[in-house]
N, C-alpha and C positions, 0 to 999 in steps of 0.2 A: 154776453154769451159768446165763448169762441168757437168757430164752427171750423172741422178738419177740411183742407184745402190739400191736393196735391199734385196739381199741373198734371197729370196723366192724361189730359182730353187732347185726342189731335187736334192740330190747326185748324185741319177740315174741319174740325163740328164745331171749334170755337167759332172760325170763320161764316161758318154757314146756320148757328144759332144766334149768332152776336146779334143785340138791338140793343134800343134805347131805355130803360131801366129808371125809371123816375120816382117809383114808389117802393122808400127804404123803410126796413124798419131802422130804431135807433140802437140796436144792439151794439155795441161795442164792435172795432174792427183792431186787431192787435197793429200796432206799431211794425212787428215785423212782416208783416204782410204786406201793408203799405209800401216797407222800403225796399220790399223784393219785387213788386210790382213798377216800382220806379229802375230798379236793377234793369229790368226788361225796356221798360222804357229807354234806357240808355243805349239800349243794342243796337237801336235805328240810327238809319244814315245821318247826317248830315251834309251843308253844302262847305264843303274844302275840310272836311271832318274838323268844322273847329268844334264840335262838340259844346256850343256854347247853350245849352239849355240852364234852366235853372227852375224847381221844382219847389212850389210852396205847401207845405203840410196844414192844414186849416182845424184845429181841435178849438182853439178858443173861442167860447162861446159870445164873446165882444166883439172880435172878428168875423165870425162866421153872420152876428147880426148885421153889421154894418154892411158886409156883402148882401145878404137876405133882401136888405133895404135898394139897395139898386139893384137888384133882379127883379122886385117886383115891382120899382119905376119902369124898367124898361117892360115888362109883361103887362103892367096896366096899359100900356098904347097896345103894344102887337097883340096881345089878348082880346083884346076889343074889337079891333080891326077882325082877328079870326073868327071870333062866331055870328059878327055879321056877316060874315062873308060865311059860313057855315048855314046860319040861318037861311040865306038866300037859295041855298044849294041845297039844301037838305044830306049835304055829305056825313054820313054818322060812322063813320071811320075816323075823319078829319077830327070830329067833333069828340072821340075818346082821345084819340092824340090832346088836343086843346083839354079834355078833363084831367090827363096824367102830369101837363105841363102846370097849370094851375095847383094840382097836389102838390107838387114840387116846389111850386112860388109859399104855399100857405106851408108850406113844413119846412123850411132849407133849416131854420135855425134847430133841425131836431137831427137832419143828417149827420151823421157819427164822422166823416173826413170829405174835406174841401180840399180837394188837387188844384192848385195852379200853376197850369204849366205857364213858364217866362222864356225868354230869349235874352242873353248879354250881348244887347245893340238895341239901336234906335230904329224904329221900322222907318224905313223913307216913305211919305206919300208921291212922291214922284221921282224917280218913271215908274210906272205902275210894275212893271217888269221887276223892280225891285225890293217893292212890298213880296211878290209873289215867292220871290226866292228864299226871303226871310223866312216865310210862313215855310217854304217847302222844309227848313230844317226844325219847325216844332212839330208839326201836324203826322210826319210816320211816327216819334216817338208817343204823340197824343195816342193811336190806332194803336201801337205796342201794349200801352196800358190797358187801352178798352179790351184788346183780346185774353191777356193776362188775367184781367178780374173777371173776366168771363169762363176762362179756363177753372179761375180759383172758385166760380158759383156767386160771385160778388154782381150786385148791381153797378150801373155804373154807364155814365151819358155825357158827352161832348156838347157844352152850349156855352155861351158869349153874353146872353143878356147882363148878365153881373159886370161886364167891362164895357158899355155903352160909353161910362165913362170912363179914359185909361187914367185921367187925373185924380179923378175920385178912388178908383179901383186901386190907384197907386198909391193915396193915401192910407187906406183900411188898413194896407200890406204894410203900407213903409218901404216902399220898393223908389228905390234911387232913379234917376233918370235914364239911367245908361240898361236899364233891365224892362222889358217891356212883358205886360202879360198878355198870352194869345188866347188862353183856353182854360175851362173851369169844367172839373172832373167832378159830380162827387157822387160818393161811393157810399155802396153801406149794402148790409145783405137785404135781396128784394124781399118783397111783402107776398107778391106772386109764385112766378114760375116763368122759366125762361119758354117757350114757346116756339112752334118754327114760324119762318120770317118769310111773308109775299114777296117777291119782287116777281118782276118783269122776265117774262124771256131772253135770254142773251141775243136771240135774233132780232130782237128788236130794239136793241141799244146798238149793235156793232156795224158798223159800214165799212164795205170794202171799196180801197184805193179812196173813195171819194164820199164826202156824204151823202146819205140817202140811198147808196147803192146797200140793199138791205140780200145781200147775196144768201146771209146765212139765215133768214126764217122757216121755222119749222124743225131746225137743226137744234142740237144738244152738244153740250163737252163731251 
C-alpha cells in the first residue's frame, strides 16, 4: 500500500514529535522514498567533508533474517536483564518501552526496509577520541533520516543490537573490511500513531559555565 508523503512538516514538529517507532506494519515502502530519505541523509556534515558514508538497503528476505537472528541474540541478554530490573522497580513506562522492543525482535523479518548506515574506514578502538570522531561523521546523517521519515509519517528507530557482532553483521551484508556498520534503521509505516514525546525540562539538563550550576530552572525557550 503506498501512502502520500510530502515533507511539508516543519523541523519544529518533526523535531519535537520525533520518537522511537518499533511497531511497523509490513506494507510496502516504495524504493523512491527510501532514496530521498537517504538524499537527506546525505546533507549532514561530516568530519573533513569526506562524505564517506555508505547506506545499505535491506529488502531481502534472507538478509533481513540473518540480521533478525543477531538482534534477537543480543536482545535475548539485554531483554532479560531489562525486566528484571523492571520487575524489581515496578517501572511500567520502562516495561512498554521493553514490550515495543521485543515486538520488534519477534517481527524484524516482516519489517518492509532495513537501513544500514556504514562508514568507508576502519573504526579505531584506541584512542577513544578516535572512535568518537568516526561516529561523529555517521550519527547526524543517522538523525537526518530519522527526521525525514518522520516528516514522510514513516516509522522508524536507531538501534545497534543487530551489530553486537561487526563480523557477523559484516558477513549477512557482505561488507568488505574497509566499510564498517554504525547503525540499523528500519522503517515501515507505524501501526500506531505518532504521539507527543515527554522529556525533561531544559532547566534541568543545562548548566551554566560549570556543571551543576542549574541557573536556568524554571525557565523555558
Amino acid at each position: 500500500m503506498t501512502q502520500p508523503y510530502d515533507f511539508k512538516m516543519s523541523l519544529e514538529e518533526a523535531m519535537s514529535t520525533q520518537r522511537a517507532i518499533r511497531r511497523l506494519k509490513d506494507d510496502p515502502v516504495d524504493d523512491a522514498l527510501v532514496l530521498h530519505l537517504i538524499e537527506l541523509a546525505l546533507r549532514a556534515p561530516t568530519g573533513s567533508n569526506a562524505q564517506n558514508w555508505e547506506f545499505i538497503v535491506v529488502r531481502d528476505p534472507a538478509v533481513k533474517a540473518r540480521l533478525a537472528t543477531l538482534n534477537r541474540r543480543a536482545w535475548n541478554l539485554y531483554g532479560g536483564i531489562g525486566r528484571r530490573m523492571v520487575r524489581r522497580s515496578g517501572d511500567e513506562r520502562m516495561g512498554r518501552i521493553l514490550d515495543a522492543v521485543q515486538w520488534q525482535a519477534d517481527h524484524f523479518e516482516s519489517i518492509p526496509v532495513i537501513v544500514v548506515a556504514c562508514l568507508r574506514s576502519i573504526i579505531p578502538a584506541w584512542p577513544p577520541v578516535a572512535a568518537a570522531s568516526a561516529y561523529g561523521s555517521i550519527f547526524p546523517s543517522v538523525q537526518n533520516l530519522l527526521l525525514a521519515a518522520r516528516a514522510a509519517g514513516l516509522g522508524a528507530a536507531l538501534i545497534t543490537l543487530p551489530l553486537w557482532s561487526k563480523w557477523l553483521a559484516r558477513r549477512a551484508l557482505r561488507l568488505p573490511w574497509s566499510v564498517s556498520p554504525c547503525a540499523v534503521i528500519p522503517l515501515g509505516w507505524p501501526k500506531g500513531r505518532y504521539g507527543p514525546t515527554t522529556r525533561r525540562p531544559v532547566g534541568e539538563v543545562v548548566s551554566l559555565d560549570r556543571y551543576g550550576n542549574r541557573a536556568f530552572l524554571g525557565r523555558s525557550a
